[in-house]
PAVO-248993 format. One line per field, with one value per residue: y, x, z of N, C-alpha, C in turn; residue number from 1. Coordinates in Angstrom, 3 decimals, always signed. Each point is the difference from the previous one (the first is absolute). Layout:
BEGIN
nv = [Y/...]
nu = [X/...]
nw = [Z/...]
cav = [Y/...]
cau = [X/...]
caw = [Z/...]
cv = [Y/...]
cu = [X/...]
cw = [Z/...]
n = [NUM/...]
This chain:
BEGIN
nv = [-15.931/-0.375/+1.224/+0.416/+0.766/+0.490/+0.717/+1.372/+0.386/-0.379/-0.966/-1.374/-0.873/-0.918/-0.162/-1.490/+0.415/+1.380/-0.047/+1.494/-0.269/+0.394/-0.697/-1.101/+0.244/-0.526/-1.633/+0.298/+0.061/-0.326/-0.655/-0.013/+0.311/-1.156/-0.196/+0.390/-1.025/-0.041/-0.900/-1.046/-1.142/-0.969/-0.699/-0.467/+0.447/-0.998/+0.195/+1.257/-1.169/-0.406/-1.255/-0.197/+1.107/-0.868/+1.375/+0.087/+1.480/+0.558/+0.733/+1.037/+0.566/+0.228/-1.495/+0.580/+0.078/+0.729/+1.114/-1.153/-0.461/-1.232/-0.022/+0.135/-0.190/-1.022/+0.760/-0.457/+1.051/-0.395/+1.069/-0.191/+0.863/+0.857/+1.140/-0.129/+0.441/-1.000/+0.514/+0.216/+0.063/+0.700/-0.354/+1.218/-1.013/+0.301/+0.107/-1.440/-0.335/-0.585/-0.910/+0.291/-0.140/-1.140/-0.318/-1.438/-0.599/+0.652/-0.835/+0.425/+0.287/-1.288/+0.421/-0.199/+0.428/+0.071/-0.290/+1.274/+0.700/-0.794/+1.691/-0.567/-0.057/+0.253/+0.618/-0.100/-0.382/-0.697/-0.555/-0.942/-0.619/-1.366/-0.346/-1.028/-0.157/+0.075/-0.949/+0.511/-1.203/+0.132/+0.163/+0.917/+0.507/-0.363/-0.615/+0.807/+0.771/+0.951/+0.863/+0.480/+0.105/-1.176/+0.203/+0.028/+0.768/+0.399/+0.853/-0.454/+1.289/-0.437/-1.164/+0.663/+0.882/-0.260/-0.692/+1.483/+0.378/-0.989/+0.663/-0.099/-0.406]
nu = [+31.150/-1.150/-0.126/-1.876/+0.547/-0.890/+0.927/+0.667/-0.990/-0.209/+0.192/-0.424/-0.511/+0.347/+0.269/-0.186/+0.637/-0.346/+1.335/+0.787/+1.462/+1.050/+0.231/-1.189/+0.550/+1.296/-0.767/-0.960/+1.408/+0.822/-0.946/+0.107/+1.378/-0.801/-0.709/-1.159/-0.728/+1.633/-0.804/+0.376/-1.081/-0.124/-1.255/-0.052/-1.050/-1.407/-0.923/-0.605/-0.319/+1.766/-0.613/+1.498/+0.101/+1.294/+0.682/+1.285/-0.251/+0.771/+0.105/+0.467/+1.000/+0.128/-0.742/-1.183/-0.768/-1.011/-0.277/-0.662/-0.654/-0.635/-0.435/-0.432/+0.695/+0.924/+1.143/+1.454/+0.951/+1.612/+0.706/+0.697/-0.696/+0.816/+0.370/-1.032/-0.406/-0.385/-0.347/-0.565/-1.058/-0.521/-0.843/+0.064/+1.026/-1.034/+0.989/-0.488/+1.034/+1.076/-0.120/+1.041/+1.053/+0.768/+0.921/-0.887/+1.193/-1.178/-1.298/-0.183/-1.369/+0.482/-1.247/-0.904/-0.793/-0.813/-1.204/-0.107/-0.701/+1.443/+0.261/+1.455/+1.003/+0.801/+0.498/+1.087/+0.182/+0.787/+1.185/-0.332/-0.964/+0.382/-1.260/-0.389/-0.926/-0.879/-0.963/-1.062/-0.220/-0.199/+0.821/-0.219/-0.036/-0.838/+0.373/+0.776/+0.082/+0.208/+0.804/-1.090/+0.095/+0.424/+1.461/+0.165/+1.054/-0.779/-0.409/+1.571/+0.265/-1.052/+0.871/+0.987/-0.819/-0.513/+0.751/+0.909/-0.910/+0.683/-0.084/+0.734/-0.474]
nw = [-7.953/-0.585/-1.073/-0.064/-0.579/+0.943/+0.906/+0.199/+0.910/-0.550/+0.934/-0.935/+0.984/-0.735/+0.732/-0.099/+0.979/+0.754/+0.220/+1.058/-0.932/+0.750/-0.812/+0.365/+1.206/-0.556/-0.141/+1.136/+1.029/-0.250/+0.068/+1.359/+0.214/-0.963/+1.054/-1.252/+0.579/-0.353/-0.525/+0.505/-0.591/+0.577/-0.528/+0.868/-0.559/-0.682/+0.241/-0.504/-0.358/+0.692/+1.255/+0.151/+0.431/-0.048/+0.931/-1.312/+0.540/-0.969/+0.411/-1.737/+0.866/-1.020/+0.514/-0.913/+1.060/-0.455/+0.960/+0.889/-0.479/+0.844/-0.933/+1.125/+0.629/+0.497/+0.944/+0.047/+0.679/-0.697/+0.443/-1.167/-0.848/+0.425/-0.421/+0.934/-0.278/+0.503/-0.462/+1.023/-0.581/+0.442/-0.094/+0.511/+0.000/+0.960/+0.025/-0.593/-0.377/+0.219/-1.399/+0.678/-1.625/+0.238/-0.265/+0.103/-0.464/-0.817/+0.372/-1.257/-0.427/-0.301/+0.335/-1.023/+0.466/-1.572/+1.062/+0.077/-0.606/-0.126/-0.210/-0.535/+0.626/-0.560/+1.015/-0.798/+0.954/-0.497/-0.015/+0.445/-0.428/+1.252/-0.194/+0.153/-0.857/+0.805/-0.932/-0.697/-0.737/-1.068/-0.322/+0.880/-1.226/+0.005/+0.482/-0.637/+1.028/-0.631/+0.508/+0.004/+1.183/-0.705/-0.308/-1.184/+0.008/-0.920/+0.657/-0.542/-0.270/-0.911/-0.020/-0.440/-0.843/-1.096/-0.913/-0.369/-0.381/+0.347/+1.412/+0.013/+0.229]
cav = [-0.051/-0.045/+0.730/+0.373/+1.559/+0.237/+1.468/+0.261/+0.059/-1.184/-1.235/-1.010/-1.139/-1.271/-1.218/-0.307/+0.913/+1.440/+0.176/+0.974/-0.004/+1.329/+0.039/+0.521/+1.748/+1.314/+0.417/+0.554/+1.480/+0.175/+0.466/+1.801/+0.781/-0.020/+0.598/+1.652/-0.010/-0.571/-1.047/-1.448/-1.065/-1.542/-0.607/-1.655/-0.584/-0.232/+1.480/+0.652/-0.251/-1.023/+0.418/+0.419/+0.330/+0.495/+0.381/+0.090/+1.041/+1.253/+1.868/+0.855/+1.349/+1.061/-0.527/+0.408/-1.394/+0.400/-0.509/-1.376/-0.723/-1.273/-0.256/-1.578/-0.376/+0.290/+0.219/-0.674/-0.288/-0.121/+0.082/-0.688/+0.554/+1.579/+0.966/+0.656/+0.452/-0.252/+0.915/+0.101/+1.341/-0.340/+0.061/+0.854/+0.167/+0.246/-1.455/-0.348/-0.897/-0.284/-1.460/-0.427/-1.738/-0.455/-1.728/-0.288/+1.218/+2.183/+0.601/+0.280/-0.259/-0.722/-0.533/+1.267/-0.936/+1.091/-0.386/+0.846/+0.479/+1.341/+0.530/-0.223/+0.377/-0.173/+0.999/-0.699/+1.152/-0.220/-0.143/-0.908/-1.030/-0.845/-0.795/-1.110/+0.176/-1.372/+0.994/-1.329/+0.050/+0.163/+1.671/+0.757/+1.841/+1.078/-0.669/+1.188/+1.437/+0.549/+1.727/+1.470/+1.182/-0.458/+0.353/-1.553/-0.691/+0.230/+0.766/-0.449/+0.739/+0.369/-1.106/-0.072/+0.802/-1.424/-1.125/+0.877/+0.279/-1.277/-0.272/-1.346/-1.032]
cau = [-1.425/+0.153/-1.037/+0.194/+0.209/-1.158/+0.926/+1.103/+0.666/-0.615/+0.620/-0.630/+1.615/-0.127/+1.094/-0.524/-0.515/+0.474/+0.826/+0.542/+1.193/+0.592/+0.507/-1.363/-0.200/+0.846/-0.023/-1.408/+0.192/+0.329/-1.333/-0.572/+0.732/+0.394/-1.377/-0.223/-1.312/+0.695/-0.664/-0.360/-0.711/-0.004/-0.946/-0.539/-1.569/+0.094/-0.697/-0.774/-1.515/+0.465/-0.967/+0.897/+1.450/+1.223/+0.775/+0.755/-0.046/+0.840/-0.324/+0.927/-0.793/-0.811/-1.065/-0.997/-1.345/-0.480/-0.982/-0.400/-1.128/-0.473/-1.754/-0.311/+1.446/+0.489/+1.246/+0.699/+1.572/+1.190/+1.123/+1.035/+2.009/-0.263/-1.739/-1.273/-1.578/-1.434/-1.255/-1.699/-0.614/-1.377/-0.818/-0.090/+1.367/+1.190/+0.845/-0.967/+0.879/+1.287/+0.844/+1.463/+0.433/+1.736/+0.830/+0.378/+1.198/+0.396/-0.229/-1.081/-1.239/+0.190/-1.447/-1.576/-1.344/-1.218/-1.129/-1.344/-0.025/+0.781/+1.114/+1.176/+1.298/+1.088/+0.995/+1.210/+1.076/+1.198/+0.198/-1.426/-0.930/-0.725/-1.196/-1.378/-1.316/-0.765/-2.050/-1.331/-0.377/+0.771/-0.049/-1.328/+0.695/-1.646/+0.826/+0.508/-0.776/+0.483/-0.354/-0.095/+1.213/+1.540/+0.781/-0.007/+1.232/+0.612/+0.970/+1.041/-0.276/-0.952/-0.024/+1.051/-0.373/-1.001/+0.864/+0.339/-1.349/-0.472/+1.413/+1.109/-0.103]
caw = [-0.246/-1.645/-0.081/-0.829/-0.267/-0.596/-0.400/+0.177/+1.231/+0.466/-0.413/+0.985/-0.193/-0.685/+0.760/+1.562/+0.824/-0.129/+0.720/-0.182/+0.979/-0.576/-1.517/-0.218/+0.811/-0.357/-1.719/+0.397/+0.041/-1.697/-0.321/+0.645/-0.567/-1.266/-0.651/+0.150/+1.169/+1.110/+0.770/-0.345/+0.690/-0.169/+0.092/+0.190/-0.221/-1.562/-1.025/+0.697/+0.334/+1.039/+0.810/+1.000/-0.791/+0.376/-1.173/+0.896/-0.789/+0.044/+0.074/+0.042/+0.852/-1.035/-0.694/-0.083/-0.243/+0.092/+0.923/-0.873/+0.683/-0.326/+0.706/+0.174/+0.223/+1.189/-0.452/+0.794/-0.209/+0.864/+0.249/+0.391/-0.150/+0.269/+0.889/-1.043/+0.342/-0.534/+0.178/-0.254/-0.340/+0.006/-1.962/-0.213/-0.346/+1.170/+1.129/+1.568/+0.572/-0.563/+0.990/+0.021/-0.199/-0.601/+0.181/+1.112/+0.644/-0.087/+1.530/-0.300/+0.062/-1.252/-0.438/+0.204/-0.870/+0.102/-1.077/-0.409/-0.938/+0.643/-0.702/+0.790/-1.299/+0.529/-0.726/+0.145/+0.800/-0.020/-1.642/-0.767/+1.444/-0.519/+0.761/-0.604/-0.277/+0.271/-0.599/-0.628/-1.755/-1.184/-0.366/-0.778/-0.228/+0.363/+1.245/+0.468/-0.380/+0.369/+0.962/-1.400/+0.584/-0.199/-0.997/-0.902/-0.246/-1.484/+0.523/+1.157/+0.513/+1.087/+0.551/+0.859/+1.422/+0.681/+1.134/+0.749/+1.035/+0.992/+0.590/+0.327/+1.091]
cv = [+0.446/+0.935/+0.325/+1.753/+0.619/+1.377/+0.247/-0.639/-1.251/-1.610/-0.761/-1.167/-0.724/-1.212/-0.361/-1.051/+0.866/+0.283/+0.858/+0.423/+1.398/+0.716/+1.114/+1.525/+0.375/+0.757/+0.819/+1.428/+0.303/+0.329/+1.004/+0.770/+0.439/+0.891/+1.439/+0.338/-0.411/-1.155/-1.270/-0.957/-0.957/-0.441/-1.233/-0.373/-0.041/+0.940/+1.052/-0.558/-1.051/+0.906/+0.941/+1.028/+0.639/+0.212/+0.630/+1.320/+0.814/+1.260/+0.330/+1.055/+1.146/-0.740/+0.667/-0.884/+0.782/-0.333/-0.461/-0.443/-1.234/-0.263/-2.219/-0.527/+0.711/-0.396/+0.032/+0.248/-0.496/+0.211/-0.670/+1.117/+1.712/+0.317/+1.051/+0.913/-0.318/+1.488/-0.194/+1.137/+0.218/+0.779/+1.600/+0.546/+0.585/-1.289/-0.565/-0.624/+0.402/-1.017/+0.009/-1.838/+0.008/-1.646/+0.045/+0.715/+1.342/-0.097/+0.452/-1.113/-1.231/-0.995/+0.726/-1.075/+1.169/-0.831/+0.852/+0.962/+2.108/+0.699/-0.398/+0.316/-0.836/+0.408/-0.664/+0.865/-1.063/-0.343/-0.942/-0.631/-1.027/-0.460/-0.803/+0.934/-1.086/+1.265/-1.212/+0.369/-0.325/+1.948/+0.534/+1.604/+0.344/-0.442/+0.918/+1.544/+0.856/+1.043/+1.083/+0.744/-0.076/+0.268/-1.585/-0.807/+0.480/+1.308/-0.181/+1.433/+0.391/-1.417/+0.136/+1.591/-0.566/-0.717/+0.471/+0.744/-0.500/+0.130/-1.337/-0.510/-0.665]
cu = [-0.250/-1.403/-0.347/-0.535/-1.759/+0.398/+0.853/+0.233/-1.756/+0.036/-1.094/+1.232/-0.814/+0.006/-1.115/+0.457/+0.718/+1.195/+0.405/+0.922/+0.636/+0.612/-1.626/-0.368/+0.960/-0.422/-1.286/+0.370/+0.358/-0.899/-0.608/+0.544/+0.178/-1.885/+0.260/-0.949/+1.068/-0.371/-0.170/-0.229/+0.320/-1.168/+0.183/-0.940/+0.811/-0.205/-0.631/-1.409/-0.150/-1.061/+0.788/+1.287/+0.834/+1.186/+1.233/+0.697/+1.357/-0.346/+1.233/-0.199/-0.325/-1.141/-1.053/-1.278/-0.891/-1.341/-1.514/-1.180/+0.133/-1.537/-0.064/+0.980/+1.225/+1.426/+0.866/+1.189/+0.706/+1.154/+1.088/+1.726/-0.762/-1.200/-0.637/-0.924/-1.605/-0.987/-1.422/-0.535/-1.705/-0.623/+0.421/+1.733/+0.788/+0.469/-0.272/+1.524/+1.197/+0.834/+1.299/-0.175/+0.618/-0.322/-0.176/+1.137/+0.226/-1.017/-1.400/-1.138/+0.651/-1.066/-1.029/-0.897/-1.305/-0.659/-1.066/+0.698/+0.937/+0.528/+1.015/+1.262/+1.300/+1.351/+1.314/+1.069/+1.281/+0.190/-0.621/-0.734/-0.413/-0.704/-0.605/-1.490/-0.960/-1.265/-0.364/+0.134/-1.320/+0.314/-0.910/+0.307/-1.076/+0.160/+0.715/-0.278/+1.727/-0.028/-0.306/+0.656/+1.469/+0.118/-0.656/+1.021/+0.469/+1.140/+1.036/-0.139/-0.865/-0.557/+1.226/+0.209/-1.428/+0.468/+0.831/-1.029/-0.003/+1.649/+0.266/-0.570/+1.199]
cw = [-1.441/+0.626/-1.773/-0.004/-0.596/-0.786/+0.322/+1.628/+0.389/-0.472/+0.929/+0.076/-0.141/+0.683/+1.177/+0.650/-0.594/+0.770/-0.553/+0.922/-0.274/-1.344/-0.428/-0.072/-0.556/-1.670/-0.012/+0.061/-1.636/-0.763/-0.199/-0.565/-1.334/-0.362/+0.452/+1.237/+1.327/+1.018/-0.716/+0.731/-0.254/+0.414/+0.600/-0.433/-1.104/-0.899/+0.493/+0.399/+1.241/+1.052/+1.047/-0.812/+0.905/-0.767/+1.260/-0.437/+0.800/-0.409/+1.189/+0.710/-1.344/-0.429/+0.971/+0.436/-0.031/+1.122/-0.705/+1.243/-0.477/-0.151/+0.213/-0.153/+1.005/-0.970/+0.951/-0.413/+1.384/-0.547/-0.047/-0.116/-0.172/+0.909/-0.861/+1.102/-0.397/+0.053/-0.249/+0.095/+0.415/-1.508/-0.087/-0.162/+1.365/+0.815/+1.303/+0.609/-0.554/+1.147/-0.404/-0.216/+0.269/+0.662/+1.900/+1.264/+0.343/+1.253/-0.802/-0.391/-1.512/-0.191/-0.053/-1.009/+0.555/-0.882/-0.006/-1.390/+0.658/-1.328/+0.486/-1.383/+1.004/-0.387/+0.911/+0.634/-0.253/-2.020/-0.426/+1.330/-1.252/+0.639/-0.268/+0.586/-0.582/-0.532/+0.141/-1.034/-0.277/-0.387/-1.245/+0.699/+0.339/+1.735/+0.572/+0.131/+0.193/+0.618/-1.197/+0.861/+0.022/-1.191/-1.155/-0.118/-1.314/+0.232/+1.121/+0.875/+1.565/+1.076/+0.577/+1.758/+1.193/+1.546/+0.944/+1.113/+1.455/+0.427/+0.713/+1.579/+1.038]
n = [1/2/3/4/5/6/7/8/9/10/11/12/13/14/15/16/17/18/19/20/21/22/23/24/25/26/27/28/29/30/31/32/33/34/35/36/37/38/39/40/41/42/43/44/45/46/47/48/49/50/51/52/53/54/55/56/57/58/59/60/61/62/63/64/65/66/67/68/69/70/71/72/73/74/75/76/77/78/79/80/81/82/83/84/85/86/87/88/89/90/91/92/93/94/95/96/97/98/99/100/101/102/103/104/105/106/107/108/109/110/111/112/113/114/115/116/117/118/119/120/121/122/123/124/125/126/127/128/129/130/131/132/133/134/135/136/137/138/139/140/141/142/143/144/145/146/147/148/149/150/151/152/153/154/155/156/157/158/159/160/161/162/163/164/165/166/167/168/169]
């Protein structure tokens, strides 16, 4: 698949159709591995302003997401390789949920879709996860809220006891 590099760990592909065979994912984890945010995407949409965006994302178990709202818009993963923990939060930062992922096969929950306006994160319990993630477009940052009771991320530190916070499922 021919992509082009918006950054370090983000790529749209070029190619239509969009086919993504295994060579794809190994060079995705590579990716990951090679960013300082330990995480990389593959876009299927065209651009950020495509009405639909899918992406085909790796996070490293040290990658950080910081907990996140959607306003007006609904969000959609699956599971395809490791496990994770989805977390939800109600507005005031205490934990309304925690969804055990993984791949079809582990027995766990390898689909979720939220369309109201949730805090959620996701914290990686094995050495990487890969998943597809299905939004609405076009992206828009004012689109996103983040938690003022979560760490930012600028500190590995304090994102990495963060993510520690949340026992294992």
């Amino acid at each position: 698949m021919k992509t082009r590099a918006e950054s370090i760990d983000v790529f749209y592909a070029i190619d239509e159709p969009v086919l993504v065979g295994g060579s794809d994912i190994a060079a995705l984890h590579e990716a990951a591995a090679a960013s300082p945010r330990q995480r990389a995407r593959i876009c299927t949409h065209a651009s950020p302003t495509a009405g639909l965006h899918e992406m085909l994302i790796v996070l490293r178990r040290d990658s950080y997401v910081r907990p996140h709202k959607h306003l007006g818009k609904s969000e959609s993963f699956s599971v395809f390789e490791g496990l994770a923990d989805v977390i939800l939060f109600h507005d005031d930062g205490t934990v309304r949920d925690v969804i055990p992922m993984g791949p079809v096969s582990s027995g766990r929950t390898f689909y979720y879709r939220i369309s109201q306006p949730v805090f959620h994160t996701i914290v990686v319990r094995s050495a990487s996860l890969l998943f597809h993630e299905v939004t609405e477009g076009p992206f828009r940052a004012e689109q996103t809220i983040f938690a003022a009771w979560s760490p930012d991320g600028r500190d590995p530190a304090a994102a990495s006891a963060y993510l520690t916070s949340f026992p294992s499922n």
